[in-house]
N, C-alpha and C positions, 0 to 999 in steps of 0.2 A: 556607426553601424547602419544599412540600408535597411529603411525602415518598409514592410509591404503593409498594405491593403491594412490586414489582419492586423496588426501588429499595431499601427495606429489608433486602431480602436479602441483597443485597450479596454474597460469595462463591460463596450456594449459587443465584443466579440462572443459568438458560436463558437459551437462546439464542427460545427458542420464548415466552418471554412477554415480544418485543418485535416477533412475525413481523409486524403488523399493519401496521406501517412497511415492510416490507419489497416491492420492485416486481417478484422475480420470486421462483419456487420453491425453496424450501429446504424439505427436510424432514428436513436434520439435528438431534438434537437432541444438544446439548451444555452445560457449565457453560460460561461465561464466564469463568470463574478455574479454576485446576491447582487438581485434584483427585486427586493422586498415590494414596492409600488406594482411590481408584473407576477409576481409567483404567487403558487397556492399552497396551502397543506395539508396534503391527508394524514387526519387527526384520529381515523377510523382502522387504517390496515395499521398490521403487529409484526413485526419482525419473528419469525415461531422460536423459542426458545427450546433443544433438543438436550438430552440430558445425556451426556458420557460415557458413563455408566452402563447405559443400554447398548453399547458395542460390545460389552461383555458377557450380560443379562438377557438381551432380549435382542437379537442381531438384525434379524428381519426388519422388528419395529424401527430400530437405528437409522436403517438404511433408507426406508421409505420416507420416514420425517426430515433426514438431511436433506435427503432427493429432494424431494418436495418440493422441502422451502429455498432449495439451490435452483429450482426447476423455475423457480414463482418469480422470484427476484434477486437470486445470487449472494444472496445472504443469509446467516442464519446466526444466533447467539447459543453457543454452549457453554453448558452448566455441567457443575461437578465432571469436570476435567480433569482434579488430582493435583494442581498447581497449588502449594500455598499462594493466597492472596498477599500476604503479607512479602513475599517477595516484588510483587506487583509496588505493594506502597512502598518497598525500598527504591525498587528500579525507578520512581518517579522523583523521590530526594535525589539520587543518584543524577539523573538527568540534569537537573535544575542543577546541581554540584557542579556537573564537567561543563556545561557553558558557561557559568558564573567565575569558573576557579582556571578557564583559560581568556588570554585576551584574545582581539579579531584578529589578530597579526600573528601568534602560533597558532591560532585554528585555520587561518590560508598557507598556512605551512600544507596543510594535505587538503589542499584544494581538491574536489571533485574531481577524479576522471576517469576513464574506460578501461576496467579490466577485463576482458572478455567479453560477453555482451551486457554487465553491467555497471552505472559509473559510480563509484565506492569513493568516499572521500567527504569533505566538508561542503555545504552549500548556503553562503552568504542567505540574509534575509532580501527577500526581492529579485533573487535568481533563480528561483527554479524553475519559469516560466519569463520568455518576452513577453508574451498574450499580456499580464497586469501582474502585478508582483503578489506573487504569496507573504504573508506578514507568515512567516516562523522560519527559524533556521534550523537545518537539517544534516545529519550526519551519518552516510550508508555503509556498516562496516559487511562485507560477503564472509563467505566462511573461512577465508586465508587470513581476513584478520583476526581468527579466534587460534587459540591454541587448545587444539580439538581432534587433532590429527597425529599428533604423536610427529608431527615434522620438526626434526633436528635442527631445519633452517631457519625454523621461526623467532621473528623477533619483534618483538612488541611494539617498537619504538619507530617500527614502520608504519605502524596505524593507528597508532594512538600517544596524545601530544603528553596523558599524565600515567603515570602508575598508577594500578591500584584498581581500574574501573575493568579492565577486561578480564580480569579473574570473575568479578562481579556477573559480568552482563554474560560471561561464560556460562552460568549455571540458569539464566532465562533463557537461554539458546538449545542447551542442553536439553531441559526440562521441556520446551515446547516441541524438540525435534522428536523428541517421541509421541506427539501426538500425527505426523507426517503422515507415517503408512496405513495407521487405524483410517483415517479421515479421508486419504486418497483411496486404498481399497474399498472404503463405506459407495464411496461415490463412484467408483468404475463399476462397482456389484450393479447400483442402481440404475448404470447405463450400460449392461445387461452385458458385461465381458469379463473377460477373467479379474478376476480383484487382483490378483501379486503380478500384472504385467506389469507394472508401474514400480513393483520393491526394487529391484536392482537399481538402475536409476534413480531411485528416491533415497538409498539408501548410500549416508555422507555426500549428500547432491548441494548445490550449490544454492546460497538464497540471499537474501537484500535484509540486515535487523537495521531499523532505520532510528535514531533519535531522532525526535523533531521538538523544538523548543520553543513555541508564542510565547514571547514577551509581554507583559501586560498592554492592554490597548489604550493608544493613545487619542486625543480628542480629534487630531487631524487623520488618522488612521481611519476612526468612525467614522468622517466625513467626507474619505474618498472612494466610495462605493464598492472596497473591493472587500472582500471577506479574510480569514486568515487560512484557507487553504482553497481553490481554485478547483470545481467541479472536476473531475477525472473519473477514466477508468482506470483497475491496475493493469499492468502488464503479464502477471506472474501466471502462475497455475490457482493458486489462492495465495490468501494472504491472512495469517492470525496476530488477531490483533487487543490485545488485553483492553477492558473497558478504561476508561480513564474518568477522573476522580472529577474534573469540569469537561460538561457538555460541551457540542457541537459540532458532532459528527451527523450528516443529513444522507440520506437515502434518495435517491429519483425512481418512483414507481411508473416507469416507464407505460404503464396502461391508461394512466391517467393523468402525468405528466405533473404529479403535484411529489412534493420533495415530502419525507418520513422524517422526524426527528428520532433517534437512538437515543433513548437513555435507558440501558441494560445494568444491571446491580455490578457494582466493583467488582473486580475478580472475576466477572464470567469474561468469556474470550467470543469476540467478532469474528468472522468468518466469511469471509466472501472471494468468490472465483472472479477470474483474472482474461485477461486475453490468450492467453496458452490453452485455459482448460476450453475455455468456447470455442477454439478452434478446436480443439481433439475432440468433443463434447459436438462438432457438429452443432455448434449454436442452441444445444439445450441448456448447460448450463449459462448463463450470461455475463458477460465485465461488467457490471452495475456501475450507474453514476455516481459516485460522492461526494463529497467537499464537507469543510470545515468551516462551520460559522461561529460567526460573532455570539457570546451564550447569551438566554436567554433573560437571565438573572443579571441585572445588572451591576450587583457586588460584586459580581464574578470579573467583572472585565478588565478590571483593572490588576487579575492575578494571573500568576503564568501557567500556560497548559503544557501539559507534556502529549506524548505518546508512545508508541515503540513498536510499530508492528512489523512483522515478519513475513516477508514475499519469499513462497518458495517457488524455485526456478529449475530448470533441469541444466545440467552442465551443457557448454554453447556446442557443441557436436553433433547431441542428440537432433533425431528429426522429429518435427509438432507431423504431423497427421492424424489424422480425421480415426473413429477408431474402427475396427477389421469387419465389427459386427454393425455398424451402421449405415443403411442404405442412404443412397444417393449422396455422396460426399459434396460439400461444397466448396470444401477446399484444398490444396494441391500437397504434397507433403513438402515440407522446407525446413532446412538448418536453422535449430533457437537461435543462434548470434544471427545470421538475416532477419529472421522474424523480430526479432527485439529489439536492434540496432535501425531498422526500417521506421520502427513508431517512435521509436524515441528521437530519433532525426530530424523533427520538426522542433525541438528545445536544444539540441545538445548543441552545438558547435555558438550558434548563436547566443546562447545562454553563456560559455563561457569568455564570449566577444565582449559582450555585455558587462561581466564583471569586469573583466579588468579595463575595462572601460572608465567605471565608476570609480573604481577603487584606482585607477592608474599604472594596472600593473604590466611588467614588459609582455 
């Protein structure tokens, strides 16, 4: 594979010598790999924690505390959601279950790739990026892998290698799709347009439930400066993301360039806007920077993380633009598969070079 610039660098790469792919404004500049000797952190700002419950109670208050804190830095932690937790601690055994209980040779059986504008399938550890390898392996089921639609053509055995787990991660998917419309109308209200322009569309709309599986870390891992998951934005409209049980989810507060650590109680759900919504959002709401660190607790390192969060997306037809009631547009209106097929462009094709590169494969 033709190695460029970028790509050589491998640890000490930007975020900035890949913007050209990028479809709306970022002009953060950061490494893409933990740089502990160069970064700071702010140990002072809070993530605002919003509570649920008051989309019901008290609609107003809702809406301005999400705003808010979606306004400030693209994030926010909700409480009393309605989710048992304890699905939360099943879907984490469950995780550790389905990469433990398949080998690497059926899990490339459904290698990664492009269904429309998103690519759905399995992702080896150390491909998800050429940029430096991510330490976790990842597995993106969209919504055709659920049976959720009452589609007669559905079969299991196209998306997933074991029985048993998609009934399972059926009812995290379920349960969280109904927090969709509350969340998206909360946030259209507070950028001052009709709240239900969004339900049609959001409603059985297409999204990214991702496994992701860090293997415990190893001593040569620690010693190669990269982290177990590579600063990013997401691409999505947002993304719900259950707390998970070991830390090392970090935040970039963009005003001051020093990273947040996340530690939000089990069970509450993460929330953060994507590159869809800052474009339609006219860059009020943000794609915040995040990545996955090495935790902090050293006992911890050597045990495996999960995660599982949830990118929702609009079907690849629809068009992103700026929204009716905000002045001065900055950006053009464009078809989601261009707009989301454009950013991801700079990983896809080369990332899949790459694997079968290593692995050998035709």
């Amino acid at each position: 594979m033709k190695k460029t610039k970028s790509t050589e660098k491998g640890i000490e790469s930007l975020n900035r010598e890949f913007r050209q792919y990028e479809q709306v404004r970022k002009d953060q500049v950061y490494h893409l790999s933990e740089h502990p000797d160069q970064e700071e952190f702010d140990t002072d700002f809070e993530i605002k924690s919003v509570d649920f419950r008051l989309f019901t109670d008290d609609k107003i208050r809702f809406v301005t505390e999400l705003g808010s804190a979606l306004e400030e830095i693209g994030f926010a932690i909700i409480t009393n959601h309605g989710i048992d937790p304890n699905l939360y601690h099943k879907a984490e055994q469950k995780i550790i279950g389905f990469f433990k209980e398949t080998t690497f040779e059926e899990r490339m059986k459904y290698e990664a790739r492009r269904f429309g504008s998103v690519n759905q399938g399995y992702f080896p550890m150390k491909t998800t990026t050429i940029i430096h390898p991510d330490l976790v392996e990842g597995w993106v089921f969209c919504r055709r892998a659920f049976d959720v639609d009452n589609n007669l053509n559905y079969n299991e055995t196209n998306f997933w290698p074991l029985s048993g787990y998609e009934p399972f991660f059926r009812q995290v998917v379920i349960a969280q799709e109904k927090l969709i419309l509350p969340l998206m109308q909360s946030m259209l209200t507070y950028l001052g347009t009709d709240p239900h322009c969004f339900d049609q569309k959001l409603t059985n709309t297409n999204f990214g439930f991702r496994l992701n599986y860090y293997p415990p870390m190893t001593a040569e891992q620690l010693d190669s400066g990269g982290g177990r998951m590579l600063g990013h934005e997401d691409i999505d409209l947002f993304t719900i993301l259950p707390s998970q049980s070991i830390e090392g989810l970090q935040v970039l507060n963009r005003k001051n360039m020093k990273w947040i650590r996340l530690k939000p109680k089990f069970g509450d759900i993460i929330l953060n806007t994507g590159d869809y919504m800052q474009r339609i959002s006219n860059d009020v709401f943000p794609s915040t920077t995040h990545r996955v660190s090495r935790p902090q607790e050293s006992n911890l390192i050597g045990k495996s993380r999960v995660s599982f969060p949830m990118a929702i997306y609009v079907w690849e037809d629809e068009i992103l633009e700026v929204l009716p009631n905000l002045k001065n547009p900055k950006y053009e209106p464009i078809r989601a598969e261009k707009f989301h097929t454009s950013i991801t462009s700079k990983i896809g094709r080369a990332v899949q070079q790459e694997c079968r590169d290593r692995y050998r494969m035709p």
